[in-house]
C-alpha positions as CSV (number, residue, x, y, z in Angstrom):
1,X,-2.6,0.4,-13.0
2,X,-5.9,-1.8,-13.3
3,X,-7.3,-5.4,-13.2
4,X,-8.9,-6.9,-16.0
5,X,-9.2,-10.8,-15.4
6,X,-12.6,-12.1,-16.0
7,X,-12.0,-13.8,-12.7
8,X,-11.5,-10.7,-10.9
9,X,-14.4,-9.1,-12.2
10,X,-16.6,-11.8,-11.9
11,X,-15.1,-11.7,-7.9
12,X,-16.0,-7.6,-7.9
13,X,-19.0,-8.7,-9.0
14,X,-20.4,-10.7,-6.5
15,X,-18.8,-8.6,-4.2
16,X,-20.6,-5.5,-5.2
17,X,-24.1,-7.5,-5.1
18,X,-23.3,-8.6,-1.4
19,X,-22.5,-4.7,-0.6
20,X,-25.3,-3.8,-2.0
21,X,-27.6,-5.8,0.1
22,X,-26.1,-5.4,3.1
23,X,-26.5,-0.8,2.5
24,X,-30.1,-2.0,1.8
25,X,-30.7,-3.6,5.0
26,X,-28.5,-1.0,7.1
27,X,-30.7,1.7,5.3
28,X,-33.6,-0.2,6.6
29,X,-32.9,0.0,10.4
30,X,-32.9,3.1,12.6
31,X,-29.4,4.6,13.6
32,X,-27.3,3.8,16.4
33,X,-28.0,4.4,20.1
34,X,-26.4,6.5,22.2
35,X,-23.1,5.4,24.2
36,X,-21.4,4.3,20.6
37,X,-19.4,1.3,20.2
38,X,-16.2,0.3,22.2
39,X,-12.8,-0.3,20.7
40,X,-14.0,-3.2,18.0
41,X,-18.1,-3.6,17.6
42,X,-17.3,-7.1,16.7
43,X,-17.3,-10.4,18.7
44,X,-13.7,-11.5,19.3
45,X,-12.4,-13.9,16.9
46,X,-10.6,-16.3,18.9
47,X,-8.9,-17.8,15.2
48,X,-6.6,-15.6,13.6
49,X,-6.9,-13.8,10.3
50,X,-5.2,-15.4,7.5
51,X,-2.4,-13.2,6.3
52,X,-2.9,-11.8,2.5
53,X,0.5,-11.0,1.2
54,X,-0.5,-9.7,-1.8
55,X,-2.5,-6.4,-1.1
56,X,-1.9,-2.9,0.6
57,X,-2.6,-2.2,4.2
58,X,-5.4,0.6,5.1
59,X,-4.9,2.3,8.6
60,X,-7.8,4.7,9.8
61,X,-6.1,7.2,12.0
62,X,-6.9,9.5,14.2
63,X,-6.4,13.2,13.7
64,X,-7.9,14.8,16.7
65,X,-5.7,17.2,18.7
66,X,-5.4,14.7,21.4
67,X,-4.3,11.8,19.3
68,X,-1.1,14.3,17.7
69,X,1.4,13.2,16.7
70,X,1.1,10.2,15.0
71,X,3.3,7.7,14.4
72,X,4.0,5.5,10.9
73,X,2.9,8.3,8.8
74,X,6.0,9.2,6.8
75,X,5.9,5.4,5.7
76,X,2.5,5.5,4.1
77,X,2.3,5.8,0.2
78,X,-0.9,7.5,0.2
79,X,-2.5,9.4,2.9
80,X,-6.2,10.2,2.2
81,X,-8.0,13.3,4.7
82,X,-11.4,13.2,4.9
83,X,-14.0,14.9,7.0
84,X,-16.0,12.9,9.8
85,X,-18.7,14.2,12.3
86,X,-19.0,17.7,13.5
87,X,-16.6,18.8,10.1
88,X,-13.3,17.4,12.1
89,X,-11.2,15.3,10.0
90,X,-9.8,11.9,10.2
91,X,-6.4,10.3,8.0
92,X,-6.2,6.8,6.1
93,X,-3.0,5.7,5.5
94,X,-2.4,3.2,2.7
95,X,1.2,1.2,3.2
96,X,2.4,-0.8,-0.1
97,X,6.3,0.1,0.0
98,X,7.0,-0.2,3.0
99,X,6.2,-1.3,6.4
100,X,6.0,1.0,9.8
101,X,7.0,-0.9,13.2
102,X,4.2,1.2,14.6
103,X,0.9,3.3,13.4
104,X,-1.5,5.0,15.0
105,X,-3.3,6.1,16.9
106,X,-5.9,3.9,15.1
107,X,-9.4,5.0,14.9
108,X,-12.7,4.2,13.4
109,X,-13.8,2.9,10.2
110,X,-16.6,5.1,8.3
111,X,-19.2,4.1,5.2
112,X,-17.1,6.1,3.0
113,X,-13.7,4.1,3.2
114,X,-15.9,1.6,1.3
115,X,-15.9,2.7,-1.5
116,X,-12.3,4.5,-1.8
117,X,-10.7,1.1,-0.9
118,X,-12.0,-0.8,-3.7
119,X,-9.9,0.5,-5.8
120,X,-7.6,-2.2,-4.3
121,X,-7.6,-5.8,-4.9
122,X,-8.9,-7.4,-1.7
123,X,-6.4,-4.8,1.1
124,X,-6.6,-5.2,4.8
125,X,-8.4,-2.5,6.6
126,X,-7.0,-1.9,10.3
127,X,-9.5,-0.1,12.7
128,X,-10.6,0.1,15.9
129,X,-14.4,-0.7,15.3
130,X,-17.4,0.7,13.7
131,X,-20.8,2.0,14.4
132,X,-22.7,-1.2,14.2
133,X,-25.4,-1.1,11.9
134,X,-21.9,-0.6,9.6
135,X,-20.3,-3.9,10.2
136,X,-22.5,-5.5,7.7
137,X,-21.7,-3.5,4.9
138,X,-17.6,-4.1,5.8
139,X,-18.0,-8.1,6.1
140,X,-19.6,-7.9,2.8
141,X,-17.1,-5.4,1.0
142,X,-14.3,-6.9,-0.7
143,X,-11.3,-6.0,1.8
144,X,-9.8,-7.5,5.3
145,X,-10.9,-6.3,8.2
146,X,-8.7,-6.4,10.9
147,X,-9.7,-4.8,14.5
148,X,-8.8,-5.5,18.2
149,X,-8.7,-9.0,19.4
150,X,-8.5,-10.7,15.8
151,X,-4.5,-10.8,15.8
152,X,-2.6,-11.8,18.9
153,X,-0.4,-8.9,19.8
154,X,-1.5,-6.6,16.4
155,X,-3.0,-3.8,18.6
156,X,-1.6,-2.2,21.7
157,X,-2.0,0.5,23.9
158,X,0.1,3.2,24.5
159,X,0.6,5.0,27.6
160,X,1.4,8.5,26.7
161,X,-2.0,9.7,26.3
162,X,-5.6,8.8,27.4
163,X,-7.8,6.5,25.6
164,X,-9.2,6.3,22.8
165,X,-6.3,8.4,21.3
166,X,-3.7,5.7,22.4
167,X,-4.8,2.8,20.6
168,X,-2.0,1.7,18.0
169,X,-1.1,-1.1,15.4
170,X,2.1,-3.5,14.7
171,X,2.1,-3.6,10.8
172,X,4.2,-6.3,10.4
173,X,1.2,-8.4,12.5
174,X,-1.5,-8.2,9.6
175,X,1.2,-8.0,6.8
176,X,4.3,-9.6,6.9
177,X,5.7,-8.1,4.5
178,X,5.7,-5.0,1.7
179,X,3.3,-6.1,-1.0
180,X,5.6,-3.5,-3.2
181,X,4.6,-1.0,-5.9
182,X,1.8,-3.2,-8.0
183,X,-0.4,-2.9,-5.3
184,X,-0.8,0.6,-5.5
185,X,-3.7,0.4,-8.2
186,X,-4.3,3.9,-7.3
187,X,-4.7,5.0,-11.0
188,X,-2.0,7.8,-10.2
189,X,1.1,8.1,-12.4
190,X,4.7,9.3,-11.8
191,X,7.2,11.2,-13.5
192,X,8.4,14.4,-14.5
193,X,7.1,17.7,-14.2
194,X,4.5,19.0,-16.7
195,X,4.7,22.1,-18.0
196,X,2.6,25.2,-17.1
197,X,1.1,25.4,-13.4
198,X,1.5,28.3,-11.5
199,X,4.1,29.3,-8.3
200,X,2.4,28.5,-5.4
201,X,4.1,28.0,-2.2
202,X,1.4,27.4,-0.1
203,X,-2.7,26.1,0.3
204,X,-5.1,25.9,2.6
205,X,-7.8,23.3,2.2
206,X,-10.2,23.7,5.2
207,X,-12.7,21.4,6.8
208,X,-15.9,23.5,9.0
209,X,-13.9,22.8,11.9
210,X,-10.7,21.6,10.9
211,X,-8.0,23.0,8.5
212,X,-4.9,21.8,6.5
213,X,-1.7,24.5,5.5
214,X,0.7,23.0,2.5
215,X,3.6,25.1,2.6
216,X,6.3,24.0,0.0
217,X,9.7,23.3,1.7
218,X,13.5,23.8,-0.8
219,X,15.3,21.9,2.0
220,X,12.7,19.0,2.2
221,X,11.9,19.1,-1.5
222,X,7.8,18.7,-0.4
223,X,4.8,20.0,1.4
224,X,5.5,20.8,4.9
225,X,1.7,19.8,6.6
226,X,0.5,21.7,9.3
227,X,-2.9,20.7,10.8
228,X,-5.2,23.1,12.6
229,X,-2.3,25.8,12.4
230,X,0.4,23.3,13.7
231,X,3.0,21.6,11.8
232,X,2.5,17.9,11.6
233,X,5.3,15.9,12.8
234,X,5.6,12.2,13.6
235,X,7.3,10.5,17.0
236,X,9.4,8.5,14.8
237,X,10.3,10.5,11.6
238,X,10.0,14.1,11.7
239,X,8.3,16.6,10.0
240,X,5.7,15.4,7.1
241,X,6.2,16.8,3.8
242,X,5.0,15.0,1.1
243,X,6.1,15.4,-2.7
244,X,3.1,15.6,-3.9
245,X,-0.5,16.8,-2.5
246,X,-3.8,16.5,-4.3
247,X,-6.7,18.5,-3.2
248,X,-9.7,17.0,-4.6
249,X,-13.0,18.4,-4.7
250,X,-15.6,15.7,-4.2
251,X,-19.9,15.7,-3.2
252,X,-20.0,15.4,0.6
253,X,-23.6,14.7,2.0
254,X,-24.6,13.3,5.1
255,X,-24.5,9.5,5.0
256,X,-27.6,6.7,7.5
257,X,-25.1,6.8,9.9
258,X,-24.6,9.3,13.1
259,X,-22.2,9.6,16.1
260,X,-23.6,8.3,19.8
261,X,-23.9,12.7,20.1
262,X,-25.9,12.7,16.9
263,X,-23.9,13.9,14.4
264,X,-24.9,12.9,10.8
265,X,-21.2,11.2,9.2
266,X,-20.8,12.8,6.4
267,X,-20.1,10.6,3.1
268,X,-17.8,11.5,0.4
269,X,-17.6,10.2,-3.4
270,X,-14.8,9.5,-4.4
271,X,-16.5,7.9,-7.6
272,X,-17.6,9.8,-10.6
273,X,-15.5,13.3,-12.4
274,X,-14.3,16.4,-11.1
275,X,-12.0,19.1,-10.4
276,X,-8.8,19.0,-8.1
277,X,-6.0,21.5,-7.9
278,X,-2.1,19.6,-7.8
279,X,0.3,20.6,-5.7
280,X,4.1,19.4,-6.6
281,X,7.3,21.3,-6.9
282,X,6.7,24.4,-5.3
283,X,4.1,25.2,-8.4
284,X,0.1,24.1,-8.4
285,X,-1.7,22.5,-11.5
286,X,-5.3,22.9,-12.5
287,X,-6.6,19.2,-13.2
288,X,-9.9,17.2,-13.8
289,X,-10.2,13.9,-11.9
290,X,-11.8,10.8,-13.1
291,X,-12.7,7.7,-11.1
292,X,-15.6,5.8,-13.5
293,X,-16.5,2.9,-11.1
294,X,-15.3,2.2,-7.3
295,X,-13.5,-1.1,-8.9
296,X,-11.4,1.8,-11.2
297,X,-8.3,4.0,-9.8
298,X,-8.5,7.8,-10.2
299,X,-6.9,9.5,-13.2
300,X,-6.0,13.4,-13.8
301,X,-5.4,15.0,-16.1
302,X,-4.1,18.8,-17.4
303,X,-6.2,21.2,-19.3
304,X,-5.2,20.4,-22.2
305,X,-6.0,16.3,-21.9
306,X,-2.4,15.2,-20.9
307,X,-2.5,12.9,-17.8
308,X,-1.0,14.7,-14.8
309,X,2.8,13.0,-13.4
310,X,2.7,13.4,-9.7
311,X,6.1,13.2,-8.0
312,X,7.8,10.5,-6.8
313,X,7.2,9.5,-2.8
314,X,4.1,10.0,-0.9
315,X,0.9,11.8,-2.2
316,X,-1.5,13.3,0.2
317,X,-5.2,13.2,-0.9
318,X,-7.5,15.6,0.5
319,X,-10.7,15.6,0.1
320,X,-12.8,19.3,-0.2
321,X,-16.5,19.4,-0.4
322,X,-17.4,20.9,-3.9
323,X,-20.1,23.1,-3.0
């Protein structure tokens, strides 16, 4: 699904000339100190946010050992992996459908989720702070930034594990409700099963120091996930096992930014073409992805040019360095 007003574009527009700017002047200035921000690098905002209605919700969560498991995860549409600092890996969830009493543990935002979330019309993106030479670049991207202290009561801490793995979100704070199907402008289409693929019952993307398993379930009818060689559940729905699961093979270099230990964050483009390997039904489907512009959603396709149906339910995207 895409947007084609000449409002909106003019809107992407300007928005894309204010990003721009603000990666020049980030670029500029030397990288972070050590010690690394707390919870939110921002100022509290002693107003709060205005509620958009209209647009998905973006959670960054963690996916360190300590911070498993997670909670809200089964409710997410989309669930994008991608790898952070020192080759771990860290989770976005994207909520249109429906909306989770609780998610987290919530984490940091990186330079990457940028670009990925523009495929959405103006979403909120939860998190629990940035490095700050980064904060620039998210005020002037065109999404909703929501962090600690902006929302009375939208962020909590839990008290079954030690900070900063116990730092979670109430959904229904920043959206009050399910912005539904449209605003999944993902570019991904549903339906029935192609023909052709190949049996595969099970994948293994990995990460230098992390790795995901994919392990097709009858009972479940989806991909049982196991991370770091332990199956993913949730404390508040079981097992995860999505429908569908995309494992996309994207250019990962190291981005101007660096952890307070020193550690280059990596950067991954999820704009440009392509290949990616589909997982659905118990069989696996050789495809080519497409995503022209970071405005654009991403489209696959088969071999032979047809575009690729993914299941219906949640897709997980992860995404594999190419070299």
């Amino acid at each position: 699904m895409r947007r084609g007003t000449r409002t909106r574009r003019a809107e992407r527009a300007r928005a894309a000339a204010l990003l721009a700017a603000a990666v020049t002047m980030a670029l500029a200035a030397a990288c972070t100190a050590p010690g690394g921000p707390p919870d939110d690098g921002r100022p509290p905002d002693p107003s709060p946010s205005t509620r958009h209605h209209g647009a998905v919700l973006a959670v960054k969560i963690d996916n360190a050992r300590a911070a498993r498991p997670q909670t809200g995860l089964n409710a997410a549409d989309i669930v994008y992996a991608e790898q952070v600092e020192g080759g771990l890996s860290r989770l976005m969830a994207v909520y249109a459908t429906d909306v989770p009493k609780a998610v987290g543990p919530v984490r940091s935002a990186r330079e990457s989720d940028l670009e990925l979330l523009r495929q959405f019309e103006r979403p909120t993106l939860a998190f629990s702070g940035a490095q700050k030479k980064l904060l620039p670049l998210i005020d002037a991207a065109p999404l909703r930034p929501e962090t600690p202290g902006k929302v009375s009561g939208a962020f909590y801490r839990g008290t079954d594990r030690p900070a900063p793995h116990n730092l979670y979100l109430r959904p229904d704070r920043l959206l009050p409700a399910a912005p539904g199907r449209d605003a999944l402008t993902t570019g991904f289409r549903y339906g029935a099963r192609p023909a052709g693929g190949t049996a595969a019952t099970s994948r293994t993307v990995r990460f230098p120091a992390a790795t995901f398993t994919f392990t097709w379930s009858d009972g479940l009818h989806g991909y049982r996930v196991s991370m770091d060689g332990t199956p993913t559940v949730t404390t508040d729905d079981g097992p995860v096992a999505p429908p569908t699961v995309v494992v996309q093979y994207v250019k990962v270099h190291p981005s101007a930014f660096h952890d307070f230990l020193g550690n280059r964050t990596p950067y991954t483009e999820t704009v440009g073409s392509g290949r990616a390997e589909v997982l659905r039904d118990g069989r696996a489907y050789d495809v080519t992805w497409e995503r022209p512009t970071p405005a654009d959603g991403t489209r696959f396709t088969t071999r032979d040019g047809t575009p690729m149906n993914f299941a219906e339910g949640q897709v997980w995207v992860v995404f594999a360095s190419a070299s």
